[in-house]
DOFI-506118 format. One record per residue (C-alpha): residue in one letter; z, x, y. Coordinates in steps of 0.2 Angstrom, whole numbers, padded with zeros to 4 digits, always signed. Layout:
// residues N
AZXY
...
// end
This chain:
// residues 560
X-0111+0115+0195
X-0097+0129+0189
X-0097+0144+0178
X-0089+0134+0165
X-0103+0116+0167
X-0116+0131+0166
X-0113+0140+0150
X-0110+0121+0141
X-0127+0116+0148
X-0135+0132+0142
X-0127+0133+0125
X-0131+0114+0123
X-0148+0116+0127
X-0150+0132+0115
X-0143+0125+0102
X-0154+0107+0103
X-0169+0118+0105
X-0165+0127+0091
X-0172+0112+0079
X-0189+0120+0084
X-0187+0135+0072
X-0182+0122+0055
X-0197+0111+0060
X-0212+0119+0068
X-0226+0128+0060
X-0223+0144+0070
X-0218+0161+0067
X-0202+0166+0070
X-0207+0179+0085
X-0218+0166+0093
X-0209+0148+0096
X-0200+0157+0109
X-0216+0152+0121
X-0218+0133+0119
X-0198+0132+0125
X-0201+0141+0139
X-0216+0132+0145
X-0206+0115+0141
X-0193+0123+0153
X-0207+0130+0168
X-0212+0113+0168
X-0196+0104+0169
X-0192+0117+0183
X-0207+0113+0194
X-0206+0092+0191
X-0187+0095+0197
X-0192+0108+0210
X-0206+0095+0216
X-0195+0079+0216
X-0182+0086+0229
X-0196+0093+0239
X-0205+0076+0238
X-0197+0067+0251
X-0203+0079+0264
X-0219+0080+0257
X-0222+0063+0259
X-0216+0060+0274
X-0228+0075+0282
X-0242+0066+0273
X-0236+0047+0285
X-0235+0056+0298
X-0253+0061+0303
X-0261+0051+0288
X-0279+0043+0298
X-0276+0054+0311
X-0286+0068+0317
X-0273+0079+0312
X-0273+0072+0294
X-0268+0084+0280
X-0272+0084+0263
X-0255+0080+0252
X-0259+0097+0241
X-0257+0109+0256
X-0244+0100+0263
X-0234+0101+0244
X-0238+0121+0243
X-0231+0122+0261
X-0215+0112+0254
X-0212+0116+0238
X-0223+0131+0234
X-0234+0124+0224
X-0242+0106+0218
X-0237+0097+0204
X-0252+0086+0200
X-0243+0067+0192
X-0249+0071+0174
X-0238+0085+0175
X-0221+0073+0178
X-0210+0077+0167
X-0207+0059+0167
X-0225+0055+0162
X-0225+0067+0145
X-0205+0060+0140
X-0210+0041+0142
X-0225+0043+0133
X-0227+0036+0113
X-0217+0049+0101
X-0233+0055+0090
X-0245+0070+0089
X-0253+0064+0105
X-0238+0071+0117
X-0246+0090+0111
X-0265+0084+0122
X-0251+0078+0137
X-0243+0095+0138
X-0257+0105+0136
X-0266+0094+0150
X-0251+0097+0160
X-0251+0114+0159
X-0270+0117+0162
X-0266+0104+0177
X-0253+0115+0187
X-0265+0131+0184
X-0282+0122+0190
X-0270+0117+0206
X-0262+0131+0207
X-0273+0148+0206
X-0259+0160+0205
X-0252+0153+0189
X-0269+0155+0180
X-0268+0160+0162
X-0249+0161+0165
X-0242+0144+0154
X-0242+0144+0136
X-0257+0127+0131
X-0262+0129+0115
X-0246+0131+0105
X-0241+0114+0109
X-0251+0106+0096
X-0240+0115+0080
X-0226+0105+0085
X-0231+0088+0079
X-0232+0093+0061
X-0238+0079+0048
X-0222+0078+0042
X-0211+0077+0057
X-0224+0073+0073
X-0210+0067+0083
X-0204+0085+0084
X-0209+0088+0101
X-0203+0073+0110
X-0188+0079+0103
X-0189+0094+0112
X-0194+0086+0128
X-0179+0075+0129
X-0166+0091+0127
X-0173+0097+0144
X-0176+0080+0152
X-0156+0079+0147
X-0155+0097+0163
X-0147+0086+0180
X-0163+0083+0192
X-0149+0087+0207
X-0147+0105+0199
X-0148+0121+0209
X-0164+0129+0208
X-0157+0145+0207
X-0148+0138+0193
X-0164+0136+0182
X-0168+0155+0184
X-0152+0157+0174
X-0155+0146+0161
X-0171+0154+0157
X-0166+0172+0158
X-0153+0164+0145
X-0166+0157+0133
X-0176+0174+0136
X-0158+0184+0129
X-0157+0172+0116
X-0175+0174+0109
X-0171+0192+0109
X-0159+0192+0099
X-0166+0179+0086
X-0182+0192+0086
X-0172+0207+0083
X-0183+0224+0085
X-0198+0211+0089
X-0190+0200+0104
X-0181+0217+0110
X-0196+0223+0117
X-0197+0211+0131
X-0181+0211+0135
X-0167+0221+0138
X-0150+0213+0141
X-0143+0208+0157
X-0128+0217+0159
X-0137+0232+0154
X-0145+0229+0169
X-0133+0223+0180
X-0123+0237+0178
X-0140+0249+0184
X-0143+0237+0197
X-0125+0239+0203
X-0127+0260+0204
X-0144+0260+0213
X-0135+0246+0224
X-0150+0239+0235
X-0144+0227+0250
X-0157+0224+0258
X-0174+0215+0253
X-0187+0223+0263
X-0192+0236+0247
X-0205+0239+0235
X-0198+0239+0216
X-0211+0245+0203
X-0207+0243+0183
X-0222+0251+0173
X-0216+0245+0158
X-0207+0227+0163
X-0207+0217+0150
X-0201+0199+0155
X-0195+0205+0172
X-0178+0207+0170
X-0176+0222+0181
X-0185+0213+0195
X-0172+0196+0195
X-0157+0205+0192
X-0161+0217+0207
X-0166+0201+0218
X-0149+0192+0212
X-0139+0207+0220
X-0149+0206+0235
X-0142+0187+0237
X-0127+0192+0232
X-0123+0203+0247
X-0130+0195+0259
X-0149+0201+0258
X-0157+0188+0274
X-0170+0176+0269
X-0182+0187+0281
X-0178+0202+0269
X-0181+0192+0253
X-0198+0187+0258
X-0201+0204+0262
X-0196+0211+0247
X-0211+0214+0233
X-0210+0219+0216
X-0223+0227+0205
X-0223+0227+0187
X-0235+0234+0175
X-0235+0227+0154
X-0247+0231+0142
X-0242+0214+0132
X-0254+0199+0139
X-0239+0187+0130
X-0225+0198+0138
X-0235+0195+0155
X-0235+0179+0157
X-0215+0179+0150
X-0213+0187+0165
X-0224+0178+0177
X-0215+0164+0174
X-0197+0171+0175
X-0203+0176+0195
X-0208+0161+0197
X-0194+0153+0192
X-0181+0164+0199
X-0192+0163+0215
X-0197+0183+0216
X-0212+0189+0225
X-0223+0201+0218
X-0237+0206+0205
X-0237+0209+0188
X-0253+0220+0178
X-0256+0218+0163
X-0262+0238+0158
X-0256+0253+0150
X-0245+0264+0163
X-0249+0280+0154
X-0268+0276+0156
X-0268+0264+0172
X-0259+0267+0189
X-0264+0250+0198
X-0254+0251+0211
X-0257+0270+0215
X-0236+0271+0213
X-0236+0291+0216
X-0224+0294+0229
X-0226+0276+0234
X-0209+0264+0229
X-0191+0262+0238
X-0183+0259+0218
X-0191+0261+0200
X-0180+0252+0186
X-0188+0253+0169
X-0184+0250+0148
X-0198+0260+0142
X-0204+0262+0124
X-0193+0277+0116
X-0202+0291+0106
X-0221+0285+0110
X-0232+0297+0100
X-0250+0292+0104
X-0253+0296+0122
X-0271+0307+0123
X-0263+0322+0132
X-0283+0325+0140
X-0278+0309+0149
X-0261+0311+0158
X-0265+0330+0160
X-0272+0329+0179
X-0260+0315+0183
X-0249+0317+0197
X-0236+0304+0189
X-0235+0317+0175
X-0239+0332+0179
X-0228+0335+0195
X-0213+0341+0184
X-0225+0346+0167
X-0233+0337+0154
X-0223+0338+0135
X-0234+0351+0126
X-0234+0355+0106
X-0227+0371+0103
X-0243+0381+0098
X-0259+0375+0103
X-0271+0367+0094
X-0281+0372+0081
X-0293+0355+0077
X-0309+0358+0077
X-0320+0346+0094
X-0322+0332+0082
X-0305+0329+0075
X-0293+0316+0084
X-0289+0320+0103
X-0274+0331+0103
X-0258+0320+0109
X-0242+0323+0120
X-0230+0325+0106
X-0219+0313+0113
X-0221+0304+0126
X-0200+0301+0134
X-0205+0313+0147
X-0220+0306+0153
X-0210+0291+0158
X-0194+0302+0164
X-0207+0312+0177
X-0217+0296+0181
X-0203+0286+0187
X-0197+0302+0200
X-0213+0304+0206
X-0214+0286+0208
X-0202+0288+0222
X-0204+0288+0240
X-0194+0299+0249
X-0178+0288+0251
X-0181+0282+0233
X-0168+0277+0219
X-0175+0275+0201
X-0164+0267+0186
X-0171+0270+0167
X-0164+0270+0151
X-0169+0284+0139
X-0167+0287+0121
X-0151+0298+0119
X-0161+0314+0111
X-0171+0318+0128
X-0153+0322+0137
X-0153+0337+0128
X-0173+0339+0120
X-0182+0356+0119
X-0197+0365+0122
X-0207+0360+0134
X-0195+0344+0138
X-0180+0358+0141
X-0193+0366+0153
X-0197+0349+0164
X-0178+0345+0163
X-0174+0364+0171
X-0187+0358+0185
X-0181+0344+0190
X-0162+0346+0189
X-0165+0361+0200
X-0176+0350+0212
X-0161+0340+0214
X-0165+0322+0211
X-0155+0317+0196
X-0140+0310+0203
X-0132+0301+0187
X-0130+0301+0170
X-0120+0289+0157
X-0121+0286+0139
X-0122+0270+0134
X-0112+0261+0120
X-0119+0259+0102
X-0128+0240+0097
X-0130+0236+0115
X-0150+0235+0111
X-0158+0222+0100
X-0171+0237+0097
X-0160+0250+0093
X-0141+0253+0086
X-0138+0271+0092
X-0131+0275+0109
X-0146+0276+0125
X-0144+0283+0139
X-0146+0279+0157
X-0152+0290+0170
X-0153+0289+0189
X-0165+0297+0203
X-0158+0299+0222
X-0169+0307+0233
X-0156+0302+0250
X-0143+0311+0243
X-0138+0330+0248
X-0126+0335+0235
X-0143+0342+0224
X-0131+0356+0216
X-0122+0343+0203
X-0122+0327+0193
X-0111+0314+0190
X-0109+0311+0172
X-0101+0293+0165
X-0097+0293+0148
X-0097+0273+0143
X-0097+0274+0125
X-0079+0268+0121
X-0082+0252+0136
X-0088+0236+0128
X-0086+0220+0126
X-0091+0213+0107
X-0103+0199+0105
X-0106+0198+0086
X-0108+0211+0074
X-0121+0218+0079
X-0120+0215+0097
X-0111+0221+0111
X-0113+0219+0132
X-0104+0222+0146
X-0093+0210+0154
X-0093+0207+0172
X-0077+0216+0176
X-0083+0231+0165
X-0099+0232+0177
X-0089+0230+0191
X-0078+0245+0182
X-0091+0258+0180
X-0098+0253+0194
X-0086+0256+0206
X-0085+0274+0198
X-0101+0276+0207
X-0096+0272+0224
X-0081+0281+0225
X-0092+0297+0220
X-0101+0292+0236
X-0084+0290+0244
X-0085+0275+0247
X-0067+0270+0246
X-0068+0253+0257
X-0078+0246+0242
X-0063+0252+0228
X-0049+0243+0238
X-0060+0227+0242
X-0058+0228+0222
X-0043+0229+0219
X-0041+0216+0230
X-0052+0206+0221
X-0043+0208+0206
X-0029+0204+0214
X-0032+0187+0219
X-0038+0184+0204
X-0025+0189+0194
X-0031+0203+0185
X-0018+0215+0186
X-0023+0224+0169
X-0039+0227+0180
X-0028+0232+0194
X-0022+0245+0185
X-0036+0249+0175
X-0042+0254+0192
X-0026+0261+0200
X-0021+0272+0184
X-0037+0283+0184
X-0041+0281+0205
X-0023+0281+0212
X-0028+0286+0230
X-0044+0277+0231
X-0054+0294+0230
X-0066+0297+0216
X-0058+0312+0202
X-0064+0316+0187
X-0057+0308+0172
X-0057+0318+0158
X-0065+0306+0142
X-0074+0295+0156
X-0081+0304+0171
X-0086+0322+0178
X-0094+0329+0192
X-0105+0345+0184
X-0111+0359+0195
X-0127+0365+0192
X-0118+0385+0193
X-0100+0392+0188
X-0093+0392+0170
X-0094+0378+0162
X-0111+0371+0174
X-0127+0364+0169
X-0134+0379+0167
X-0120+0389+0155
X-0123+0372+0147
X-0142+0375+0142
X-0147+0363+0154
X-0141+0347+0146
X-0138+0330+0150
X-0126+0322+0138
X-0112+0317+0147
X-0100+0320+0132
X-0103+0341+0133
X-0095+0336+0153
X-0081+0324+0153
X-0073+0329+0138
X-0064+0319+0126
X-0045+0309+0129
X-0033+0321+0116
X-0015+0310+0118
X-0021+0295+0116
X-0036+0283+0114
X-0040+0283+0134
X-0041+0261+0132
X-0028+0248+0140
X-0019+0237+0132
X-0034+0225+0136
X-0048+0237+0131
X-0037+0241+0114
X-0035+0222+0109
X-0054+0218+0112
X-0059+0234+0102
X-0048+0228+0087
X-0054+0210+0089
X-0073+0214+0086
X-0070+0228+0073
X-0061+0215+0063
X-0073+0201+0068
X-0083+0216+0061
X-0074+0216+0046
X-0072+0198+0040
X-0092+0195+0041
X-0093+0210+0029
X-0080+0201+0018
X-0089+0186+0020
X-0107+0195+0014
X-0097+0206-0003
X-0088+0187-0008
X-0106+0179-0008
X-0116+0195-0017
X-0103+0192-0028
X-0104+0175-0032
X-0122+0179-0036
X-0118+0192-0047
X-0107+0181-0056
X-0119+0168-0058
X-0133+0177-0060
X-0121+0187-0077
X-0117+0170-0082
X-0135+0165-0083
X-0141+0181-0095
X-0125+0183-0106
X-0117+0164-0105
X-0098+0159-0100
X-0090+0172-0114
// end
């Protein structure tokens, strides 16, 4: 299937799924779960059917035998799991189109989990039966046909995408609400890319991973440069959510993109179940921004915290014993600390922050000072605006290396002006932007055998405008600093970290493009594309409110 046969399919199946929202007695934030159920189980019958002939065929073989196996062991040897026949896809789609289709799903879902321990609790049951509403009980096998409609021949790998698509698109439809189990894949590429893991034989923690994005998009890289098969099954990833919905989001998006590992329902500030201090080869993380509510009592003896300093009011407190537990008064540098002292001592950590910790103070500044002095923030880059569904205002993304040497500066990216619009309100990354900022990274590391393999790249494809994009600001293939983009900060000297009060926002380093707007031709057209896409949609919005307004005069004070 190509690029182009994927994105149709997707779109196509968003869009007939869709009908679930105008018919189903669901809240908005929660018909999200039924779909992706419907596509698990869709997965595992396709999964099953092309494992099927091998299954069977080891069953013959020894069936009456003294080496006789049962056909479930056999199938979870095979396939990875056992797909009881109730659980066929083609069982619940052939069935009569009436309320009873809600009992054959739920039966199929409580079927794969009672044959299949690891999945217990994991697939959505219950919800099944608000989608055969009195007025419409048809509704679901409606549903059930879109995905019977995915090809059965269909890479597996494939399916992985299609439901990190649905995931993205429920985000969005949610807004602030769906935001918080997601954060959007180029965003995560693009860390992905700078933490650059190769091989599989790592442990990954995210202690607050959401649907286990971080996890997929990590293990995607890995078979993308040519992680072995033996290093995949080595590689484990741990993920801790405090959500029990959110967990099993995720616990299904392993399953389907094929990750090992764990994920813990717990809170991170209060739980450490898989005693991460000093313990992980990478840490990727979204976490919560600005968390206020974390009883200080409890994180004040934790290693994971405490390593580089706990956040501490101003003065102490004055509440007398029975007041409310005193709190940290915001919790950003819990996680910041928590995710260094997660590492190991090759480790590499990825996280996106709020924008205000890069240059918070008080106690924050303090734990800042300690651990750029330490040496082990590598990166820093400011993200573009609208690039959350949680938040409008710029983030930042920071990055731990404890291999590197160079402990007396940072690399700061400012990516503010690099987008790519989506709607609006939204904006990503495109893969060639990734690729872009990226590729800063490696050239930091002088890796200049990486640069020209891009250029190449590009070449072949025809990209020139990325060729130059490239060759304009890199000439030599040797990392410089670009003034408006990049800059490589000492931590001493005039105009250094320190002279700088310790900060970390990029834009007080790389300075800002005086002649002209820094974007190429490309870059420029884009830019003006989505502000005027922008632009129109307000348009659209005043002609309607006025409309309205009109009516609504013409209703109180009549034509004259």
């Amino acid at each position: 299937m190509t690029d182009i046969e994927l994105k149709t399919l997707k779109d196509n199946l968003w869009h007939s799924a869709d009908m679930l929202r105008a018919g189903a007695h669901l809240a908005a934030n929660k018909y999200g779960q039924p779909i992706l159920g419907l596509i698990f189980l869709r997965y595992a019958d396709i999964l099953f059917k092309q494992h099927k002939k091998d299954i069977d065929a080891e069953y013959e073989k020894y069936k009456g035998s003294r080496m006789e196996r049962d056909y479930k062991s056999i199938a979870i040897e095979k396939c990875g799991f056992y797909l009881p026949e109730c659980a066929y896809f083609d069982t619940i789609n052939n069935a009569p189109d009436d309320a009873h289709k809600a009992i054959l799903v739920k039966q199929a879902m409580e079927a794969i989990e009672r044959e299949n321990s690891y999945m217990e609790g994991v697939l959505p049951k219950e919800v099944y039966g608000q989608l055969v509403p009195e007025e419409e009980p048809e509704l679901l096998s409606r549903i059930v046909r879109v995905f019977k409609d995915i090809p059965e021949d269909i890479s597996i790998d494939l399916f992985g995408q299609i439901y990190e698509y649905f995931l993205g698109n429920f985000a969005l439809a949610e807004g602030q609400g769906g935001g918080a189990f997601y954060t959007p894949a180029s965003v995560v590429q693009y860390m992905v890319e700078v933490l650059h893991p190769v091989t599989g034989d790592k442990k990954f923690l995210d202690p607050a991973c959401g649907s286990g994005g971080m996890f997929v998009q990590a293990a995607r890289y890995m078979h993308k440069h040519n992680a072995t098969n033996e290093d995949m099954m080595r590689f484990r990833c741990y993920g801790v959510e405090k959500e029990p919905d959110t967990v099993k989001l995720a616990k299904m998006n392993l399953l389907l993109n094929n990750v090992r590992g764990e994920i813990t329902e717990a809170n991170s500030f209060y739980s450490d179940p898989y005693n991460a201090f000093e313990a992980f080869d990478y840490v990727m993380a979204n976490p919560p921004f600005n968390v206020d509510e974390v009883v200080l009592e409890r994180v004040l003896d934790d290693p994971r915290f405490n390593t580089y300093g706990v956040p501490r009011n101003k003065s102490k407190s004055t509440k007398k014993a029975s007041d409310k537990k005193e709190t940290v008064p915001n919790a950003n540098y819990l996680w910041i600390g928590y995710f260094a002292t997660a590492l190991n001592e090759n480790g590499k950590a990825a996280l996106v922050m709020a924008n205000s910790a890069s240059d918070a103070g008080g106690s924050e500044l303090e734990i800042r000072k300690k651990m750029i002095e330490d040496g082990i923030i590598s990166q820093m880059v400011t993200l573009p605006s609208n690039m959350f569904s949680t938040v409008t205002l710029p983030a930042t993304l920071w990055f731990f290396n404890k291999q590197r040497t160079k402990k007396d500066e940072i690399l700061f990216i400012d990516a503010r002006n690099i987008f790519t619009q989506v709607d609006r309100a939204h904006r990503k990354f495109s893969d060639e932007q990734i690729k872009n900022l990226g590729i800063i990274t490696r050239l930091y590391e002088g890796d200049s055998d990486s640069f020209w393999a891009l250029v190449e790249e590009y070449k072949a494809a025809g990209q020139q405008d990325q060729v130059d994009w490239l060759l304009e600001r890199w000439p030599d293939g040797k990392y410089q600093d670009v003034v408006g983009l990049c800059k490589v900060a000492k931590l001493d000297g005039e105009d250094g970290i320190k002279d700088q009060d310790y900060s970390l926002n990029a834009g007080r380093y790389v300075g800002v493009v005086i002649e002209d707007d820094g974007m190429t031709e490309d870059e420029f057209r884009d830019t003006m594309k989505g502000l005027h896409a922008e632009f129109s949609e307000l348009n659209k919005e005043a002609l309607a409110f006025q409309a309205e307004i009109d009516k609504n005069m013409k209703e109180l004070f009549g034509e004259g």
